[in-house]
C-alpha positions as CSV (number, residue, x, y, z in Angstrom):
1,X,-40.1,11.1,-5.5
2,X,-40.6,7.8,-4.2
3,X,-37.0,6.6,-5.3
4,X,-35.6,10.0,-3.4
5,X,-36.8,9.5,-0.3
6,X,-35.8,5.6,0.3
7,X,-32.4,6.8,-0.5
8,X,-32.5,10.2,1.8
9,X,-34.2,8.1,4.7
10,X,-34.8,4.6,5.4
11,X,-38.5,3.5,6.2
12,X,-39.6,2.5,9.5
13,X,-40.4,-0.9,7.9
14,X,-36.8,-1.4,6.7
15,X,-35.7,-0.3,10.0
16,X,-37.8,-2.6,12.5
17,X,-37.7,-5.5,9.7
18,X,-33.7,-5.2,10.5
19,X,-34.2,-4.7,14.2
20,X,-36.6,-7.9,14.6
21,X,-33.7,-9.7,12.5
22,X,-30.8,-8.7,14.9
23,X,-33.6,-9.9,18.3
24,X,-34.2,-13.5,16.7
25,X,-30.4,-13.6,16.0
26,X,-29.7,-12.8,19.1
27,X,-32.6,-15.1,21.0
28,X,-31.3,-18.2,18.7
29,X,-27.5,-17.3,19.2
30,X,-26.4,-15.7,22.9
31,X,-23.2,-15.5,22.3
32,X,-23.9,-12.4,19.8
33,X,-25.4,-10.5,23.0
34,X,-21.7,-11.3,24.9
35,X,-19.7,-10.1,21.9
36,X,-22.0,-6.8,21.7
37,X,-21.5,-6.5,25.5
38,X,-17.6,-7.1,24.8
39,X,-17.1,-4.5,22.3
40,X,-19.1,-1.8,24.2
41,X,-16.8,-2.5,27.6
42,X,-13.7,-2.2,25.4
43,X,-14.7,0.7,23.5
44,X,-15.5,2.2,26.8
45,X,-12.1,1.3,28.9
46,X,-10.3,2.9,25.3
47,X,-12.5,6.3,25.3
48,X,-12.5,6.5,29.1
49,X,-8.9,7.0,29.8
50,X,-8.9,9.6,26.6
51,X,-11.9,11.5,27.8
52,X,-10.7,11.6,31.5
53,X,-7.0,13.0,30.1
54,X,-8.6,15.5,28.2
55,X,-11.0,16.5,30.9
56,X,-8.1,16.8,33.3
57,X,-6.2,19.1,30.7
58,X,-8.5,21.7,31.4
59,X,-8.3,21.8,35.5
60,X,-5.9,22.1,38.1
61,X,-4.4,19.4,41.0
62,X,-6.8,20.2,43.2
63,X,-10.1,20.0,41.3
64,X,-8.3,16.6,39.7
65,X,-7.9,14.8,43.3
66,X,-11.1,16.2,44.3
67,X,-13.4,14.2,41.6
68,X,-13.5,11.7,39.1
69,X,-14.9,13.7,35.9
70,X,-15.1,13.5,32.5
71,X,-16.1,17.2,31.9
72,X,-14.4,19.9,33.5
73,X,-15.8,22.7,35.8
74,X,-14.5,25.1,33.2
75,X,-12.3,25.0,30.3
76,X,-9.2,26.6,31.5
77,X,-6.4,27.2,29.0
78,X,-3.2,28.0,31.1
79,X,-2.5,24.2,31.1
80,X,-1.9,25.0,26.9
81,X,-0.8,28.4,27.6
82,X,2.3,26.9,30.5
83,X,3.2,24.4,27.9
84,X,4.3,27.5,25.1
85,X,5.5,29.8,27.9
86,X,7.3,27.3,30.5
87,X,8.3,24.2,28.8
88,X,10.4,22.9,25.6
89,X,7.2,20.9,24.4
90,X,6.7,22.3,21.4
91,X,9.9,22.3,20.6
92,X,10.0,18.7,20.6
93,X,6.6,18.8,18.7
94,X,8.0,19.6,16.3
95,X,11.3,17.6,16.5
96,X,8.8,14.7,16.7
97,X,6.8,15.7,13.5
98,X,10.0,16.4,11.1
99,X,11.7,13.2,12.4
100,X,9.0,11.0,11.8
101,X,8.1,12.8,8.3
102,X,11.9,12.5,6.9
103,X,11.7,9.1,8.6
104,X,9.0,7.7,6.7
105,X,10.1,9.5,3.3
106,X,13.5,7.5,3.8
107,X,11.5,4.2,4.2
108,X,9.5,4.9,1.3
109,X,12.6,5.3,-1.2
110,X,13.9,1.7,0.6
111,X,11.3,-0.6,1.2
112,X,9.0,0.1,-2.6
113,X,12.0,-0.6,-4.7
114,X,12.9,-3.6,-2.7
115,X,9.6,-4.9,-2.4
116,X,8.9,-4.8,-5.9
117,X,12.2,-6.6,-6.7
118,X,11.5,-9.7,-4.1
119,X,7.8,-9.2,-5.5
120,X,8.6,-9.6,-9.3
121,X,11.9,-10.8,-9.6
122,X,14.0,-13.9,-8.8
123,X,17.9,-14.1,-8.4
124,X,20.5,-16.0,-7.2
125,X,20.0,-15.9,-3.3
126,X,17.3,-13.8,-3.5
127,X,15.6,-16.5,-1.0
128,X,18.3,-15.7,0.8
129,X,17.8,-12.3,1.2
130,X,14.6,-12.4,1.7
131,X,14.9,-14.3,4.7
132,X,17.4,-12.0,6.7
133,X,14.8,-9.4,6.3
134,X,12.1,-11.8,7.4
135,X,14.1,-12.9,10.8
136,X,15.0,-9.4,11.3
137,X,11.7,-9.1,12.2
138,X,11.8,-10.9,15.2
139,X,14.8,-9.3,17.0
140,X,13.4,-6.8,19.0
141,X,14.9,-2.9,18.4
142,X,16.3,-2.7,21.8
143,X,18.6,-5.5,21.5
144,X,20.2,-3.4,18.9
145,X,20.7,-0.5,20.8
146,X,24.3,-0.9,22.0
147,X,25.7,-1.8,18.2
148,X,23.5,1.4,17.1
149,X,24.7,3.6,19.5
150,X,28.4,2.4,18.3
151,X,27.9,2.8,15.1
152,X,26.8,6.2,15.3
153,X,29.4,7.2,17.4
154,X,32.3,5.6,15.0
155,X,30.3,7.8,12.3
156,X,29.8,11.0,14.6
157,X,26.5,11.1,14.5
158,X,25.1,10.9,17.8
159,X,23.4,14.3,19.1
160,X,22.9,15.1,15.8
161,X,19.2,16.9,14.4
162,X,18.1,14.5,12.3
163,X,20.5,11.3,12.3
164,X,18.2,9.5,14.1
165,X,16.3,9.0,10.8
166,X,18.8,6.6,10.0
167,X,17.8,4.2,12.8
168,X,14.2,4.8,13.1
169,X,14.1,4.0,8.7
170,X,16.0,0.5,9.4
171,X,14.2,-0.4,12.8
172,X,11.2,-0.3,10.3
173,X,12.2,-2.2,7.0
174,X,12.4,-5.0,7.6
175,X,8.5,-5.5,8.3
176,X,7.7,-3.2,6.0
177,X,9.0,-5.0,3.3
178,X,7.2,-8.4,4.0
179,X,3.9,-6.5,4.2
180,X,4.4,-4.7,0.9
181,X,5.9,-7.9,-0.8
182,X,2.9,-9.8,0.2
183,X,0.7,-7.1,-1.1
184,X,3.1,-6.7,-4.5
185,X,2.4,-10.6,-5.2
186,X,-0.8,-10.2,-4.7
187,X,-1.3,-7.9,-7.5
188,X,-2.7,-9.1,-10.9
189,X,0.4,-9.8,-13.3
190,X,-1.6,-9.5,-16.2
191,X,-1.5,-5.9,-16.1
192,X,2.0,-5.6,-15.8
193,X,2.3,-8.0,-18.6
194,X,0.0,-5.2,-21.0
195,X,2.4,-3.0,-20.2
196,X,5.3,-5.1,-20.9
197,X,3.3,-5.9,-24.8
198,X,2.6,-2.3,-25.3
199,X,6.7,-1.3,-24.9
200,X,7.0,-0.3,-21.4
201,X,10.2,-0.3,-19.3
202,X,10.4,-1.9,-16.3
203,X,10.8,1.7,-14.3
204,X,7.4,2.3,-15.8
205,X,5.3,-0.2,-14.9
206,X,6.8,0.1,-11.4
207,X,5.8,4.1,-11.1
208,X,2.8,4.1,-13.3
209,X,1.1,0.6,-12.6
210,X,2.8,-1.2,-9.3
211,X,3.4,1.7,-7.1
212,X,-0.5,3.2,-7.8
213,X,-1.9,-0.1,-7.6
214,X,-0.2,-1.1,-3.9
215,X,-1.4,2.9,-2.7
216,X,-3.6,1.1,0.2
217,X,-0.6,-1.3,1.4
218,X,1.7,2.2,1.2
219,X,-0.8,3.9,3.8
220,X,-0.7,0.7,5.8
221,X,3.2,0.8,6.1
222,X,2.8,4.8,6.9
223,X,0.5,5.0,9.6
224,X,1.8,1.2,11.6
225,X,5.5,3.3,11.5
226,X,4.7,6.5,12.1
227,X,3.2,5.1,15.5
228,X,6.0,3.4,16.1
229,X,8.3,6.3,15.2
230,X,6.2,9.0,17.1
231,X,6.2,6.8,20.4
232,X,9.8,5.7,20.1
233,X,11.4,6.9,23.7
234,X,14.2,5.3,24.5
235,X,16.2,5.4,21.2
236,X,15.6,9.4,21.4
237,X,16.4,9.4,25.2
238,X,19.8,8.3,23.8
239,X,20.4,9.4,20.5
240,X,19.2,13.1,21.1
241,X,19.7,14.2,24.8
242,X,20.2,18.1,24.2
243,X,16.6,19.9,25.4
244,X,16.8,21.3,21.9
245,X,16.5,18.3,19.9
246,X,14.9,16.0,22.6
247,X,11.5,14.5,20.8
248,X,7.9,14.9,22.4
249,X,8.0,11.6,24.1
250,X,11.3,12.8,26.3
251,X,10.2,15.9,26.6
252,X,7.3,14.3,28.2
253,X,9.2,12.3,30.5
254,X,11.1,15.7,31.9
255,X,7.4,18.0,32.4
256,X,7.2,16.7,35.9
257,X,8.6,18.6,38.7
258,X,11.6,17.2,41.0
259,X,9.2,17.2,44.1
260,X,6.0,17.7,42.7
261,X,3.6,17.0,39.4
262,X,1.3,19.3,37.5
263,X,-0.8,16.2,36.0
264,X,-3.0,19.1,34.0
265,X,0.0,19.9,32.5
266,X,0.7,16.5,32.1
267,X,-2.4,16.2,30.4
268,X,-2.5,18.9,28.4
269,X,0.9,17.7,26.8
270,X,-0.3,14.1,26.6
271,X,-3.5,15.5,24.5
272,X,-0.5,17.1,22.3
273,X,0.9,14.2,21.5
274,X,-2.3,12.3,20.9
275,X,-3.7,14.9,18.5
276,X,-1.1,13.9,15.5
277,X,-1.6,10.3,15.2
278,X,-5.4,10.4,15.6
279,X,-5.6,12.6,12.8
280,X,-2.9,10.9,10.8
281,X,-6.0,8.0,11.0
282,X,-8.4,9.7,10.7
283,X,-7.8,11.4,7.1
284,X,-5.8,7.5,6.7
285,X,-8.4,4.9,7.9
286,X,-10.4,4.1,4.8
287,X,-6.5,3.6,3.1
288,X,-6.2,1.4,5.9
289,X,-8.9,-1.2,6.3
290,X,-8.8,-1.6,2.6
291,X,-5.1,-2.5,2.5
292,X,-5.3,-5.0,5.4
293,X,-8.1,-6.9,4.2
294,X,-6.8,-6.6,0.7
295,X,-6.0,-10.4,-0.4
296,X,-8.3,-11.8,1.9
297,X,-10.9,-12.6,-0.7
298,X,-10.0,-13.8,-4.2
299,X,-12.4,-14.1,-6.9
């Protein structure tokens, strides 16, 4: 009985003996009081904006230029409901959602196989290799954008569904690959090595033991490019200008009148594009702090 309720509910000794602790921590040590007080004011100018744009997706022009609110006078729908009835966004939802989907699929198939070769193998030049991948890095995406777009047009593939894949999937390998080829070395060998004893092929140990064991590093890879991939703009601006096959982030750009601005439709469509990625986290963000602070303590 005793053991049930400690673990249901903390005691109030265990609870002030932990709060007194934190006070002389902070009376010996105030610089623990500024972090606390820098962490709440940048939690607060990240939830504010949210709050505000969801507030404002529930009222009208006038009620937004009248006050400053966080909760709406009412929660009006038509802001949703103009979005289905008058505008292409959902459309380009769903552009947005299959693109980045078949986008990170393609990256899979590239970057696991390659990582686990730079990770476990060694070749003539694979140095080499290794290290155009690694400055790729550092040129930025919109440099490219001219020898893209020429390259899809020698190939006829510009205004086309889904060939936009192609670019977002090699805009994002070469960083992908130097995080999972970190995480890869990082991996006990001696595993591999049992499997090796016990007779299995190399296509083995990387789908049964490698690929299973690097699962936190994967989510990692997924959720820093399907950002990247969602919130793309100007490569889709370019690559897919037809209403039709425009993404969520153009579609975005064109909800504004010529002369005037609805920003609760504004709102309500910026909510829509928010929703995705937060829950991509959400059901995501255990995968994630485990594989970034994987490696950081060995033992």
């Amino acid at each position: 009985m005793t053991s049930g309720t400690y673990a249901g509910r903390r005691p109030r000794a265990v609870t002030r003996g932990r709060r007194s602790i934190t006070i002389t921590k902070i009376r010996h040590n105030p610089l623990i009081l500024v972090g606390y007080l820098v962490l709440i004011i940048n939690s607060a100018g990240c939830l504010i904006p949210i709050l505000w744009t969801l507030s404002n997706s529930f009222r009208s022009n006038t009620q937004i230029f009248s006050v400053f609110s966080l909760i709406p006078e009412q929660f009006n729908f038509g802001n949703f409901e103009s979005i289905v009835d008058n505008t292409n966004l959902v459309q380009a939802f769903f552009n947005s959602l299959v693109i980045s989907l078949c986008s990170l699929a393609l990256l899979l198939i590239c970057v696991l196989p390659a990582a686990f070769l730079f990770a476990r193998f060694t070749f003539r030049f694979s140095r080499v290799f290794y290290g155009f991948f690694l400055l790729s890095i550092f040129v930025p995406s919109i440099v490219l954008l001219q020898a893209v777009y020429e390259l899809f047009a020698n190939l006829s593939l510009l205004n086309v569904q889904y060939s936009i894949v192609l670019a977002y999937t090699a805009a994002q390998i070469p960083f992908c690959l130097f995080l999972l080829t970190a995480y890869m070395r990082e991996l006990p060998v001696e595993v591999e090595e049992a499997a090796i004893i016990d007779g299995a092929s190399v296509w083995n140990i990387f789908r049964r033991i490698t690929v299973p064991m690097t699962r936190n590093g994967i989510v990692v890879i997924l959720i820093l490019s399907f950002i990247s991939i969602w919130n793309d703009y100007i490569y889709a601006l370019v690559f897919l200008p037809e209403p039709q096959r425009q993404t969520l982030t153009v579609a975005l750009a064109n909800v504004k009148g010529e002369y005037t601005v609805s920003y609760g439709l504004l709102s309500a469509a910026a909510i829509m594009a928010i929703v995705p990625v937060f829950v991509f986290y959400l059901f995501t963000k255990n995968f994630l702090m485990s594989g970034m602070s994987s490696g950081a303590v060995k033992g």
